[in-house]
DRENRO-67902 format. One record per residue (C-alpha): residue number from 1; x negated, y negated, z negated; residue in one letter. Coordinates in steps of 0.25 Angstrom, whole numbers, plus 2048, in hexadecimal, padded with zeros to 3 digits. Layout:
// DRENRO-67902
+-----+-----+-----+-----+--------+
: num :   u :   v :   w : residu :
+-----+-----+-----+-----+--------+
: NUM :   X :   Y :   Z :      a :
...
+-----+-----+-----+-----+--------+
This chain:
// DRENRO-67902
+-----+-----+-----+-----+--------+
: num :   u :   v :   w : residu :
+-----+-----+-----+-----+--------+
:   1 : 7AA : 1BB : E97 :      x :
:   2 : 7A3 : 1CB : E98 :      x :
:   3 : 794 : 1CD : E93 :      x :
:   4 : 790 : 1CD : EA1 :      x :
:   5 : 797 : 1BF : EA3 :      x :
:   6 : 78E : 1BB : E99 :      x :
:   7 : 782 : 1C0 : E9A :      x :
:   8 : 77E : 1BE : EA8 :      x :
:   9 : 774 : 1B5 : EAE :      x :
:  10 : 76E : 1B4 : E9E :      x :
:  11 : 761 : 1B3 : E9C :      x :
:  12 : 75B : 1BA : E90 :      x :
:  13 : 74F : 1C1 : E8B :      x :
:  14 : 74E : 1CF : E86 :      x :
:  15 : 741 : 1D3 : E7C :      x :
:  16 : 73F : 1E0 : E76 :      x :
:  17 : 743 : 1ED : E81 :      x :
:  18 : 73B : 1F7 : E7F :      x :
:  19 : 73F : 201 : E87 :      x :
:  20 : 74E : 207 : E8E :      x :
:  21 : 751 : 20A : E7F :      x :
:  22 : 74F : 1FE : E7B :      x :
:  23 : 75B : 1F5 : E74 :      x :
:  24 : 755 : 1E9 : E7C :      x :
:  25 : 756 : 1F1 : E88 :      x :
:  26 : 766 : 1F5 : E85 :      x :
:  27 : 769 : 1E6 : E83 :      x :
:  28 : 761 : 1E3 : E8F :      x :
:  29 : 768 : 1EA : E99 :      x :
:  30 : 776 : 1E7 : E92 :      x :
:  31 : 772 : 1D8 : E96 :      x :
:  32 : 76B : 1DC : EA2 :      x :
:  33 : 779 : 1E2 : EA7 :      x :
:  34 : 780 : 1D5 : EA3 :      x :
:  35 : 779 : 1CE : EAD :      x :
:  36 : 770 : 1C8 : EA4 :      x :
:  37 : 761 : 1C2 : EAA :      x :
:  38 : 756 : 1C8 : E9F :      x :
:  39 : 74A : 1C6 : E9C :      x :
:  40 : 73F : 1D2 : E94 :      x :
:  41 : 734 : 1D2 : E8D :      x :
:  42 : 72B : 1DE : E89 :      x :
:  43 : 71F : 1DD : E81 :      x :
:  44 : 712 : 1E4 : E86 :      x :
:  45 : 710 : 1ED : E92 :      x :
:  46 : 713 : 1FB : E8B :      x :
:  47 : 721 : 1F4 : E89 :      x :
:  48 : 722 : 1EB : E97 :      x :
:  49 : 722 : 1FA : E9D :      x :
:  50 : 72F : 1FD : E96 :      x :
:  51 : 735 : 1EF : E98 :      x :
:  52 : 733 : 1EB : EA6 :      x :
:  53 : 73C : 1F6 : EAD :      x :
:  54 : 748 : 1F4 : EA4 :      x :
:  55 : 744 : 1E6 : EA4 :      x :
:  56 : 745 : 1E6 : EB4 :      x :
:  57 : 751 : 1F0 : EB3 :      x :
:  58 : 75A : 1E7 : EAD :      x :
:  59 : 755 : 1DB : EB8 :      x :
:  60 : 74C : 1D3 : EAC :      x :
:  61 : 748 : 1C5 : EB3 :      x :
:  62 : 73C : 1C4 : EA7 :      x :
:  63 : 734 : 1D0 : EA4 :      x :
:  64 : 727 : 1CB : E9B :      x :
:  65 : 71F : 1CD : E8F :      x :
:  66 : 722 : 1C7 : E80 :      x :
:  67 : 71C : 1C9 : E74 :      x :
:  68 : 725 : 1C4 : E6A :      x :
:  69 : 71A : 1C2 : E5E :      x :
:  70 : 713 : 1BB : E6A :      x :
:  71 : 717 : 1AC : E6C :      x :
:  72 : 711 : 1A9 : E79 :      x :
:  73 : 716 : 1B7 : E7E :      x :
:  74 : 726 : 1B2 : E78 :      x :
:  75 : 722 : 1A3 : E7F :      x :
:  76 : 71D : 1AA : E8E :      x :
:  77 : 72A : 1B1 : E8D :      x :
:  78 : 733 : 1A6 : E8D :      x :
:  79 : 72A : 19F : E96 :      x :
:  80 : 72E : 1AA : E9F :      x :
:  81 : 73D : 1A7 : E9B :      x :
:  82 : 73C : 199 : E9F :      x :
:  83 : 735 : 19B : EAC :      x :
:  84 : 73F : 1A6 : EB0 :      x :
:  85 : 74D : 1A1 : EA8 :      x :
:  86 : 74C : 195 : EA6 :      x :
:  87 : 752 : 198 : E98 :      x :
:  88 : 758 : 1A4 : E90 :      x :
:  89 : 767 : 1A9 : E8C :      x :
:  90 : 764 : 1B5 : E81 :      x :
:  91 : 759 : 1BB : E7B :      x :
:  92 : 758 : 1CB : E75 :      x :
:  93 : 74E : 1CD : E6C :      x :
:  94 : 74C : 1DC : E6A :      x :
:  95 : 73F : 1DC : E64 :      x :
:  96 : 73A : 1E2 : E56 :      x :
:  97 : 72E : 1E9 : E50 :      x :
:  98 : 726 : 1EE : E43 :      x :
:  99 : 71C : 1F6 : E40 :      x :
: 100 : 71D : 204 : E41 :      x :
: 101 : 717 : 207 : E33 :      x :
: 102 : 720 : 1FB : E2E :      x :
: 103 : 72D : 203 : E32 :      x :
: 104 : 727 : 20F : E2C :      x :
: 105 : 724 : 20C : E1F :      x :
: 106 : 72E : 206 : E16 :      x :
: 107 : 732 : 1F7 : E14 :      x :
: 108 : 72A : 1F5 : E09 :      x :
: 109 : 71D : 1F9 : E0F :      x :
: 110 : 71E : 1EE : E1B :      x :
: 111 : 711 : 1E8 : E1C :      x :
: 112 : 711 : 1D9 : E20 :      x :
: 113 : 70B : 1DC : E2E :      x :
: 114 : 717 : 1E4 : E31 :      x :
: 115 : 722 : 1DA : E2B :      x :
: 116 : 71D : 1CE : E32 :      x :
: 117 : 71C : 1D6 : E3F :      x :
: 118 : 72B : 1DB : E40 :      x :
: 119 : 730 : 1CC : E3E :      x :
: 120 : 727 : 1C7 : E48 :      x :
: 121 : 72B : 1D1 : E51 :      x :
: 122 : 73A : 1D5 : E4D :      x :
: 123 : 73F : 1C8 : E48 :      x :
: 124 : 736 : 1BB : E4A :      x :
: 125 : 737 : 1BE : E57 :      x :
: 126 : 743 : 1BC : E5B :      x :
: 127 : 743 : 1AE : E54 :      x :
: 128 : 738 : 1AB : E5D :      x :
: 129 : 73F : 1B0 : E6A :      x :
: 130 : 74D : 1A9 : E65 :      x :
: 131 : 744 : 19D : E63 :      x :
: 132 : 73E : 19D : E74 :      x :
: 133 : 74C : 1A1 : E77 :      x :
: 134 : 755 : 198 : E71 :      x :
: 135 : 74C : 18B : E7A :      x :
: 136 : 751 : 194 : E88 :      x :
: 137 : 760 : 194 : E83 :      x :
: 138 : 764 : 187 : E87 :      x :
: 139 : 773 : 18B : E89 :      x :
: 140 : 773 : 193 : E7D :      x :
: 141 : 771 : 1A3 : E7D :      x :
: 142 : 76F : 1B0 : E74 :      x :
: 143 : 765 : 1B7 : E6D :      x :
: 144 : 764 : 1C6 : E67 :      x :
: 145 : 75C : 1CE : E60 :      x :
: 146 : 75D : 1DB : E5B :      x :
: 147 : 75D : 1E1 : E4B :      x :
: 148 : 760 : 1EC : E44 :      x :
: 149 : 769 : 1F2 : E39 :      x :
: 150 : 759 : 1F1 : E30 :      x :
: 151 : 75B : 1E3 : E2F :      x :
: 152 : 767 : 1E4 : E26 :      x :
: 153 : 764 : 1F2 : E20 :      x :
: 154 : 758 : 1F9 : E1B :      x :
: 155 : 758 : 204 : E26 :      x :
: 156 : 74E : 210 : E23 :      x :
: 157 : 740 : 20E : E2B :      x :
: 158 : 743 : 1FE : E32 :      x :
: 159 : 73C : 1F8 : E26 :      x :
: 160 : 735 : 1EC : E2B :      x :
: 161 : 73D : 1EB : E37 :      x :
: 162 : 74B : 1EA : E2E :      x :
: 163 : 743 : 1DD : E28 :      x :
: 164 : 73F : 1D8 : E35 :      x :
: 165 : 74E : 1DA : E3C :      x :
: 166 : 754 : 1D3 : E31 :      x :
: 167 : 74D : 1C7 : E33 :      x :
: 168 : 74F : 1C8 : E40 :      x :
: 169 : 75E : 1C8 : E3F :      x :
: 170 : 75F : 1BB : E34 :      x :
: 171 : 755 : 1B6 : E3F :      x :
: 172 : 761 : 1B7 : E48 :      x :
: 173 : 769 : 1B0 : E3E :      x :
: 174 : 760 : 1A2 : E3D :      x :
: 175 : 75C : 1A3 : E4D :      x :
: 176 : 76D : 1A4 : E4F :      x :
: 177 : 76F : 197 : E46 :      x :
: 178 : 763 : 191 : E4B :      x :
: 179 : 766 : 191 : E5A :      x :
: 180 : 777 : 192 : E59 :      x :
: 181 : 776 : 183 : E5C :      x :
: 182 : 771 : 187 : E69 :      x :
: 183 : 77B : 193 : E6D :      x :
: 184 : 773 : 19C : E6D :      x :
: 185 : 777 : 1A8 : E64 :      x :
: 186 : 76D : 1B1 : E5D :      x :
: 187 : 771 : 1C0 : E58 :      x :
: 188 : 76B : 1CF : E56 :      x :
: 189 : 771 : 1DB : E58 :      x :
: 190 : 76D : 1E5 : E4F :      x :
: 191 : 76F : 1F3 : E56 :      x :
: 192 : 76F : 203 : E50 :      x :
: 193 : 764 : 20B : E52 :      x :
: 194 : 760 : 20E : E60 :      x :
: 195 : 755 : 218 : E65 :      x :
: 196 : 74B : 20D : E6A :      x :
: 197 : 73E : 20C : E69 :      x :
: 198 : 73D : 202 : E61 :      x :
: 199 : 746 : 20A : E54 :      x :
: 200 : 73B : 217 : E58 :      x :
: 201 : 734 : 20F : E50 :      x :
: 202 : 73B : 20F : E43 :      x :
: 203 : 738 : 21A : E39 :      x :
: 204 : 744 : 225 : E38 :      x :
: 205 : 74C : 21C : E44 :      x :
: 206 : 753 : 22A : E47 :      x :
: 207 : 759 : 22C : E3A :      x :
: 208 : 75E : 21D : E3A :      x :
: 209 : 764 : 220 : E47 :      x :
: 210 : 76B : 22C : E43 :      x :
: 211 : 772 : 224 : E37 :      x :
: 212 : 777 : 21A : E41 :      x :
: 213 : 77D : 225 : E48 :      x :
: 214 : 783 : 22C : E3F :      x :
: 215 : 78A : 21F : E36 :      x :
: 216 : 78C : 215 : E41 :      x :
: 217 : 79A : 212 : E43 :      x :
: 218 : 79A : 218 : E51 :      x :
: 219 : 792 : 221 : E4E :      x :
: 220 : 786 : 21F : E56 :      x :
: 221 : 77B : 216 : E5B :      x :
: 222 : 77B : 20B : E64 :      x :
: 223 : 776 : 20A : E71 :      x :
: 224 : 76C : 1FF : E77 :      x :
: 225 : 777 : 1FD : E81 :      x :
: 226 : 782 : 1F9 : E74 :      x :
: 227 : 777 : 1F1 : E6F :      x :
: 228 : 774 : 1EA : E7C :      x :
: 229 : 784 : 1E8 : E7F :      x :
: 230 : 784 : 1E0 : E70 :      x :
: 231 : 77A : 1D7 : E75 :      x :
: 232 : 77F : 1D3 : E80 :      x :
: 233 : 78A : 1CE : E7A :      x :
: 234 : 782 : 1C7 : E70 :      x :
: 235 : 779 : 1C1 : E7D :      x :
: 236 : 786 : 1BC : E84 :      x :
: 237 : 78F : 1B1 : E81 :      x :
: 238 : 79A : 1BC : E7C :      x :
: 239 : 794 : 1BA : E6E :      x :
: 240 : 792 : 1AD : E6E :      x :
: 241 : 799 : 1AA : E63 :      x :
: 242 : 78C : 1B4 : E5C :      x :
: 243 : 780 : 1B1 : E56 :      x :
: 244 : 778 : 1B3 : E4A :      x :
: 245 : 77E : 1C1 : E49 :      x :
: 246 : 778 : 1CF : E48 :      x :
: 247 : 781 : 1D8 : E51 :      x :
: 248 : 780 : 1E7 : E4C :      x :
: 249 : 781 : 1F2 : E58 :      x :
: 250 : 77F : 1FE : E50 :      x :
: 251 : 78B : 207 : E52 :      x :
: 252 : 792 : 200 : E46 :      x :
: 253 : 787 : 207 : E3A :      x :
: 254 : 786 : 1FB : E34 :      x :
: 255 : 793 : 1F9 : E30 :      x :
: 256 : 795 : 208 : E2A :      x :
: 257 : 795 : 209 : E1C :      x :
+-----+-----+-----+-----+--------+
């Protein structure tokens, strides 16, 4: 079987492109080229003027709104699912957020606002989604999220977002043992530093970068396009002896001494 044997025709859902840098939209055109039926979802006009052209680039069949700390929004967009698909075959869920003044002040000072809102938005999330998801997989499927080396490390300026991203990825973990006995398989990928919009956000992101660079095993960054190639293999059923697991594409820094 090639990736493209096993992606086609799948349905599945993409949440969190932001722009043509995004890591969403690099794994969204990797499946897209597989053959694979998608679905988008932006959130607000400022960013739906973004999304929709790549979302009609890459031949989305769903293009609609969600708010993911909204649960009528999260339940009108698998209505949507349901009226169009009929059901559902994988699921990317790309989404994070904190406060700015959260990431640019150290851990200690987090204030509670802040802390409860990266796990709503960065990790609860994608429980909630898993949850909707899982019910539109009759015949089994996959599910990915996306982390980050912060979730296992202290990594200068992520701070509240490392704490978040590590619940996310034992959330991965309990939603893979929960819904194995359904075949469906749950994972993250947890990529290197790439220049998105999103890592703009994180104080002194160009130094981390530079570090990545120069210690990674093969001595550069990573690509969206590397990142979105390791999901869809994740997605299809080459991997589907995977799950639970936090795939790291990050030009082999972690691994270095």
């Amino acid at each position: 079987m090639t990736l493209t044997d096993g992606l086609t025709g799948r349905r599945g859902l993409i949440l969190g492109v932001a722009n043509d840098r995004s890591i969403a939209w690099g794994i969204a055109r990797v499946l897209s080229n597989a053959g694979a039926r998608l679905g988008f979802t932006y959130q607000g006009e400022r960013l739906e003027r973004r999304v929709r052209p790549l979302a009609e680039e890459a031949g989305a069949e769903i293009i609609t709104s969600c708010d993911v700390c909204d649960e009528k929004s999260i339940e009108q967009l698998f209505a949507e699912v349901d009226e169009k698909w009929g059901g559902l075959d994988f699921l990317v869920h790309s989404i994070a957020f904190a406060d700015k003044e959260d990431l640019e002040r150290d851990y200690l000072s987090t204030s509670r606002e802040g802390f409860l809102k990266a796990h709503d938005v960065s990790a609860f999330s994608f429980t909630h989604l898993a949850r909707e998801a899982a019910q539109r997989m009759q015949a089994g499927g996959s599910m990915i999220t996306l982390s980050y080396l912060g979730a296992e490390r202290a990594v200068r300026g992520y701070n509240v977002m490392g704490v978040a991203k590590a619940s996310l990825e034992a959330s991965v973990r309990y939603l893979a043992a929960d819904l194995g006995p359904k075949d469906i398989r749950v994972n993250a990928i947890s990529a290197g530093p790439i220049q998105t919009l999103a890592a703009r956000g994180i104080s002194g992101f160009a130094d981390i970068f530079d570090e990545i660079e120069g210690r990674a095993a093969l001595g550069r960054g990573v690509t969206t396009e590397e990142v979105g190639n390791a999901a869809a293999f994740l997605l299809s059923p080459l991997a589907s002896g995977i799950t639970g697991e936090v795939l790291y594409v990050d030009g082999g820094f972690r691994m270095m001494g």
